[in-house]
TILUM-986765 format. One record per residue (C-alpha): residue number from 1; residue in one letter; x, y, z. Coordinates in steps of 0.25 Angstrom, whole numbers. Example, Ala and Ser with C-alpha at 12.3 -4.5 7.8 and 13.67 -1.06 7.14 Angstrom:
BEGIN
 num residu     u     v     w
   1      a    49   -18    31
   2      s    55    -4    29
//
This chain:
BEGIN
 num residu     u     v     w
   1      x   -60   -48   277
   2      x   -71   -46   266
   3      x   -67   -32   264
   4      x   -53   -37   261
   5      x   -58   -48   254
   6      x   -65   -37   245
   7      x   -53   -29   245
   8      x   -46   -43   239
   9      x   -54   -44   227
  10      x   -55   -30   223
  11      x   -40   -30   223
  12      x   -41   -44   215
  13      x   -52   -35   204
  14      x   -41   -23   205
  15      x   -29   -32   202
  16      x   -38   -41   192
  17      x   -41   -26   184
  18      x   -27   -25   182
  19      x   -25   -36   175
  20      x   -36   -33   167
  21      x   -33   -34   150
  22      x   -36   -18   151
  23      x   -24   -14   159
  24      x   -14   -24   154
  25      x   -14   -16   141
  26      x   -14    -5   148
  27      x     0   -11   155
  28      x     5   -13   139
  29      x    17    -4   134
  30      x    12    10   127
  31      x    16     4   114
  32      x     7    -8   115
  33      x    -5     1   120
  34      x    -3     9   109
  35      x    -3    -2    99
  36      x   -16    -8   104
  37      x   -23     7   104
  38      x   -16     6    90
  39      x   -27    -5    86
  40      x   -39     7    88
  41      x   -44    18    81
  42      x   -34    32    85
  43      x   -47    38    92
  44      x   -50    25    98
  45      x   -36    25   103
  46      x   -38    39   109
  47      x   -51    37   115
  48      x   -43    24   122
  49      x   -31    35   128
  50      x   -43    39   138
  51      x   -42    26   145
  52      x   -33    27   154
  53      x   -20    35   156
  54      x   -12    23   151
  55      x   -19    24   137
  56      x   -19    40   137
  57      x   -14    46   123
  58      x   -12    31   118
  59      x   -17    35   103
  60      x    -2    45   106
  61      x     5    28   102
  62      x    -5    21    95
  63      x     6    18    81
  64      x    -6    18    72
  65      x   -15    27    73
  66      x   -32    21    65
  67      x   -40    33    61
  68      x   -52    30    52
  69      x   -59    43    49
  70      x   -71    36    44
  71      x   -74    32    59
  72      x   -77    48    60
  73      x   -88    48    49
  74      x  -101    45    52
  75      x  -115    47    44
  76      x  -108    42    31
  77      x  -120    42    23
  78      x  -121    57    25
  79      x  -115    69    19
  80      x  -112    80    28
  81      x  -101    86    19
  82      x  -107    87     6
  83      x   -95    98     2
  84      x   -86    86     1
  85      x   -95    75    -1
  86      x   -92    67     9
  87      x   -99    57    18
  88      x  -103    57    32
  89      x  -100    64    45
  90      x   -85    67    49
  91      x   -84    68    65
  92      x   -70    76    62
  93      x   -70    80    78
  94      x   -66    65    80
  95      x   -56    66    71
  96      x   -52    79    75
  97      x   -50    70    88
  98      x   -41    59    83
  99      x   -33    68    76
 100      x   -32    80    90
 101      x   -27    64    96
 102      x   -15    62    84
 103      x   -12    76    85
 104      x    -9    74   101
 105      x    -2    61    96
 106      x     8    69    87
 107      x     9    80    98
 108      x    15    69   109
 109      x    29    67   108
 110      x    27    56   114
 111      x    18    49   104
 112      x    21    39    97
 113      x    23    39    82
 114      x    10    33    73
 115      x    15    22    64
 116      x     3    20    57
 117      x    -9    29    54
 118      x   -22    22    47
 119      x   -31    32    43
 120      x   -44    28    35
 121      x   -51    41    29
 122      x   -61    45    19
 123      x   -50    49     8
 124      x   -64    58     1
 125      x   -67    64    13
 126      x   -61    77    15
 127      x   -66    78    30
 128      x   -58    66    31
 129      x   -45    68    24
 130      x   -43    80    32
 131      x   -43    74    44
 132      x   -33    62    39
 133      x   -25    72    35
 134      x   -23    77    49
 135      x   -23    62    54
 136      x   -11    58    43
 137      x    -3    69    48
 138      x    -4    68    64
 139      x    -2    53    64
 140      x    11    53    54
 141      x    12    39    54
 142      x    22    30    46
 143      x    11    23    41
 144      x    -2    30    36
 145      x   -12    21    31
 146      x   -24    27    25
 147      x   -39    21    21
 148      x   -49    29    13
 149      x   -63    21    11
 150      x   -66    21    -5
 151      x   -78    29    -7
 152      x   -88    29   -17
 153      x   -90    42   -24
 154      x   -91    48   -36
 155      x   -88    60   -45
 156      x   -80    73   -43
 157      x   -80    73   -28
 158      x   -73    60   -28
 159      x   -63    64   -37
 160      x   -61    75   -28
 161      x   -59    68   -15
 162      x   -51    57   -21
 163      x   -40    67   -22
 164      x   -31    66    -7
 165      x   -18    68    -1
 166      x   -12    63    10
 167      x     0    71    17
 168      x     8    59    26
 169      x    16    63    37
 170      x    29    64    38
 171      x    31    50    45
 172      x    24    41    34
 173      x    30    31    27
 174      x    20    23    25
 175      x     6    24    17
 176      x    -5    16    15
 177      x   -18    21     7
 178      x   -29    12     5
 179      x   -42    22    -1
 180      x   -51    14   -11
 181      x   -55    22   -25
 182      x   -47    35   -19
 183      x   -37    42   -26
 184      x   -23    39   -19
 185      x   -18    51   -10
 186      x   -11    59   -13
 187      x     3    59    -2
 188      x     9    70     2
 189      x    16    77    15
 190      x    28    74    21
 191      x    27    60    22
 192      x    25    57     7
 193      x    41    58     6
 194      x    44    48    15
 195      x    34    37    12
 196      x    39    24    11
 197      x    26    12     9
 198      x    13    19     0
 199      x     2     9    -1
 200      x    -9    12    -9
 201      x   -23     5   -11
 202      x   -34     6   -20
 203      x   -31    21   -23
 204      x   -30    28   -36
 205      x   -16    33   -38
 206      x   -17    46   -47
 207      x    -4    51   -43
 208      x    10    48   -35
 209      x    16    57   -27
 210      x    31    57   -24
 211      x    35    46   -13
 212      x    52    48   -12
 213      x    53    37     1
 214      x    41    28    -6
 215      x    47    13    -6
 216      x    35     4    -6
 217      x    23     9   -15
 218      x    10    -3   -16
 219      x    -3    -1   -24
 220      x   -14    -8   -22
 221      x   -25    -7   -31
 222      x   -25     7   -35
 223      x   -25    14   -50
 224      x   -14    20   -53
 225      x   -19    32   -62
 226      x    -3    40   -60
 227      x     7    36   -68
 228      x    14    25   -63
 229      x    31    27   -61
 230      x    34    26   -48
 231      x    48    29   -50
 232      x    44    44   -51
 233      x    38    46   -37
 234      x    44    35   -27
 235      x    57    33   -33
 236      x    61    23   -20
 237      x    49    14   -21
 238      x    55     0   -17
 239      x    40    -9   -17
 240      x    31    -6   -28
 241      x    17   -15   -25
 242      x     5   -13   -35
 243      x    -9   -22   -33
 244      x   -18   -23   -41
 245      x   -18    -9   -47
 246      x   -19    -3   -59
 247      x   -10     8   -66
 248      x   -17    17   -75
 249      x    -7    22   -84
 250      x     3    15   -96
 251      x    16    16   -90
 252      x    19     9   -76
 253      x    34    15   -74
 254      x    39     8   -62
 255      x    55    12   -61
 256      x    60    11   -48
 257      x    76     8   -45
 258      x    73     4   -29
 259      x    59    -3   -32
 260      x    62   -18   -25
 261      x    48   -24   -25
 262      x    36   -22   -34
 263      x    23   -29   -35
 264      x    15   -29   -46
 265      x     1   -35   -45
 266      x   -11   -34   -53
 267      x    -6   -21   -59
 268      x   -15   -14   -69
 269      x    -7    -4   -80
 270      x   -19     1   -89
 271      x   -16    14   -96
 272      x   -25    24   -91
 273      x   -35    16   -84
 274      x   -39    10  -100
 275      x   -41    -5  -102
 276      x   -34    -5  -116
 277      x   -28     3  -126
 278      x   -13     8  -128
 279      x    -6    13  -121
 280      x    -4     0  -113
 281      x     2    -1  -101
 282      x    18    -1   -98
 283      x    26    -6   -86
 284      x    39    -2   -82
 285      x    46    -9   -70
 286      x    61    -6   -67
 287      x    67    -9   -53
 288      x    81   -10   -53
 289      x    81   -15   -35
 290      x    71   -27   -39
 291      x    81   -37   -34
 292      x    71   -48   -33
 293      x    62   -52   -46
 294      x    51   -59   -36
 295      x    51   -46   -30
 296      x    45   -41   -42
 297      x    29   -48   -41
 298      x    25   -45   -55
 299      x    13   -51   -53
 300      x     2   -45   -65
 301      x     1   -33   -73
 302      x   -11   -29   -82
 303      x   -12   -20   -92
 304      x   -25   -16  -101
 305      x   -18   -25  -113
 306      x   -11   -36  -110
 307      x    -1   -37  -123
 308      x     4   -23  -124
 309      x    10   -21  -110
 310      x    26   -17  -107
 311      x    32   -19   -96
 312      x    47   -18   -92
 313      x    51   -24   -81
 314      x    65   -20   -74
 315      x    67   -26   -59
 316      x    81   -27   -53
 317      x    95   -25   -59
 318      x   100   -33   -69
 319      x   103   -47   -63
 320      x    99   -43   -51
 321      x    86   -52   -50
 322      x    91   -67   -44
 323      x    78   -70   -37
 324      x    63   -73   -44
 325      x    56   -80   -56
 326      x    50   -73   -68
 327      x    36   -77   -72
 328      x    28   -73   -83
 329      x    12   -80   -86
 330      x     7   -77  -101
 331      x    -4   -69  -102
 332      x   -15   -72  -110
 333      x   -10   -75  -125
 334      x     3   -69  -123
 335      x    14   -79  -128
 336      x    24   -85  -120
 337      x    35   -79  -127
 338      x    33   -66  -124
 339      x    36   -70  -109
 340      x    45   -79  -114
 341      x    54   -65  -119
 342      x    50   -56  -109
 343      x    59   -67   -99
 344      x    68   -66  -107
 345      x    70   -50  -105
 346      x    67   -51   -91
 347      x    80   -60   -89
 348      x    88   -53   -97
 349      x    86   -41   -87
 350      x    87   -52   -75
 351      x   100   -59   -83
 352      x   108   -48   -89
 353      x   121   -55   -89
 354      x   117   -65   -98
 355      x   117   -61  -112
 356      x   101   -63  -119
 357      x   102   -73  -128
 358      x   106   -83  -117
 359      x    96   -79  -106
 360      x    84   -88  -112
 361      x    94  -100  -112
 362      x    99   -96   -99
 363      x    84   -94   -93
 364      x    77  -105  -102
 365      x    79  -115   -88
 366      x    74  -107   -78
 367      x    62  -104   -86
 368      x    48  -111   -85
 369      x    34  -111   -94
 370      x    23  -116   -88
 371      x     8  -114   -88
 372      x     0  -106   -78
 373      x    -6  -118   -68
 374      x   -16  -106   -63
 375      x   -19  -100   -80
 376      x   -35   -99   -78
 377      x   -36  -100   -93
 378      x   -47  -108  -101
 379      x   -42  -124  -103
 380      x   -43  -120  -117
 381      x   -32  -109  -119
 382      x   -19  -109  -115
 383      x   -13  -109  -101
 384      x    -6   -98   -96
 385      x    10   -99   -96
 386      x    20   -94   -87
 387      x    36   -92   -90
 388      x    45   -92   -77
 389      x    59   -89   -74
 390      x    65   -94   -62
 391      x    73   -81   -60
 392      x    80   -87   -47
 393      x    83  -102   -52
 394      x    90   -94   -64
 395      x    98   -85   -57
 396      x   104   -94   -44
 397      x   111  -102   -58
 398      x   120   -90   -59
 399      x   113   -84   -72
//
């Protein structure tokens, strides 16, 4: 009887294993395995394939697929490499490792497809460009999202490191590149004619390559040192999104006939990188498909000088426009009636049936003036004012 009693509560530990939070993920469906593997590094989700045989060749599913290179460089403070000037010990048979394990991964027919590769790499490194190179091109992914650490160096050799190109596979669509005081990539490879979403951040932008699929382009806070005109290399963009960036050229040339959405904000046009002095920055805006004027977020523009700016705006079709409000906020000393007369050509364009001597009469009770409740001038000067136009109260009237 003991001995079955023993027998008993072994059977009881056996069952109670099974039961265990190991092996009910083991029980999960394929995908779901993969998409907790998904949350580890791709060598830490290799090294889990030696687990058991449920988890074998589990980095083959995984739909996004970590690589950061810099957990392969160790003795930071050392240079090994003083060819290139670059930092630290790179264990490239690691690598050579992770990237033996995507090339069985591109090999299987089986696999599944990698939706999104993040790759974080040393953009001045040339140990390390090499290998994301290889990386970018096994995992053609949909969505590539690159990081490349700002690095603080000086003089010709960062001039020269600055310059880099990335070839994208040809299943991307989708780009991100966030690199800190780099120059911007330049995109090549067979992906770069379907890409369909670019976002770059804090890059220097010193030329544009073309992108015939591109529909949504957002910047945020880079310089822009290539002319500006869109129109010329994505001829299909249909979202333009600018933060907190600066243009370093005189004309901004934004002509695009599919554009539906653009977002200006905090957008810097100084000619040349100078902080005053002709030639003063120009603006041109003309998008025929922006149905919606709150579409359009206008939200500030700088220049170097604030009283010798142009800019020509040209959104939707004539008559077109039924849904928004016009807003203008004086600037400094600039008089009211200059907002007052650049409303009036703005409705002209939104009101072409009516003839323009009768659009101020017509307008007059859907406009207000008011002062600016959130103006941080002195008590002593004069409060900001703002002219608005209920764009949506004027046209529900049948004007």
């Amino acid at each position: 009887m003991g001995r079955r009693r023993r027998s008993n509560r072994k059977k009881a530990r056996t069952d109670a294993g099974d039961g265990s939070s190991g092996d009910r993920i083991t029980a999960l469906p394929l995908g779901l395995r993969a998409q907790i593997a998904s949350l580890l590094s791709f060598q830490e989700a290799v090294q889990l394939s030696t687990l058991s045989r449920p988890w074998r060749h589990i980095y083959h599913h995984t739909p996004v697929v970590s690589i950061n290179l810099y957990d392969f460089l160790h003795l930071e403070e050392i240079y090994f490499d003083h060819k290139h000037s670059v930092p630290g010990f790179l264990d490239e048979r690691s690598i050579l490792v992770a990237r033996v394990a995507l090339g069985r991964r591109a090999q299987d027919a089986s696999a599944s497809r990698v939706d999104a590769l993040r790759l974080a790499f040393g953009a001045d490194d040339p140990r390390m460009r090499r290998h994301a190179a290889r990386i970018v091109a096994l995992a053609d992914a949909r969505d590539i999202h690159i990081r490349a650490p700002y690095r603080d160096r000086e003089g010709p050799a960062r001039d020269a490191a600055d310059a880099w190109t990335l070839d994208l596979p040809p299943a991307a669509r989708v780009m991100e590149v966030v690199a800190p005081g780099h120059a911007a990539p330049a995109i090549a490879g067979p992906g770069a004619a379907a890409l369909r979403k670019l976002s770059l951040d804090r890059v220097v932008i010193r030329g544009w390559p073309h992108f015939p699929s591109l529909r949504s382009l957002s910047l945020d806070s880079v310089a822009v040192e290539a002319p500006f005109a869109p129109g010329a290399w994505c001829p299909r963009l249909d979202e333009l999104d600018i933060f907190c960036s600066r243009i370093e050229h005189a004309r901004v040339d934004i002509r695009l006939p599919l554009l539906r959405f653009i977002d200006l904000d905090e957008v810097d046009v100084s000619p040349d990188g100078r902080s005053g002095g002709a030639p003063f920055g120009e603006i041109t805006i003309d998008a025929p498909e922006l149905l919606e004027l709150d579409s359009f977020r206008l939200r500030l523009l700088c220049w170097a000088n604030q009283f010798a700016e142009r800019v020509a705006i040209d959104v939707g079709r004539p008559g077109s426009v039924k849904v928004g409000v016009i807003q203008l906020r004086s600037v400094y000393t600039r008089e009211m009636k200059c907002y007052r007369e650049q409303m009036m050509r703005m409705l002209r364009g939104l009101l072409p049936d009516l003839p323009k001597e009768s659009i101020a009469g017509v307008a007059r009770p859907f406009m207000k003036l008011e002062e600016c409740v959130d103006s941080d001038d002195d008590e002593d000067e004069p409060k900001d004012e703002k002219l608005t136009c209920d764009i949506s109260a004027l046209t529900s009237r049948g004007i």
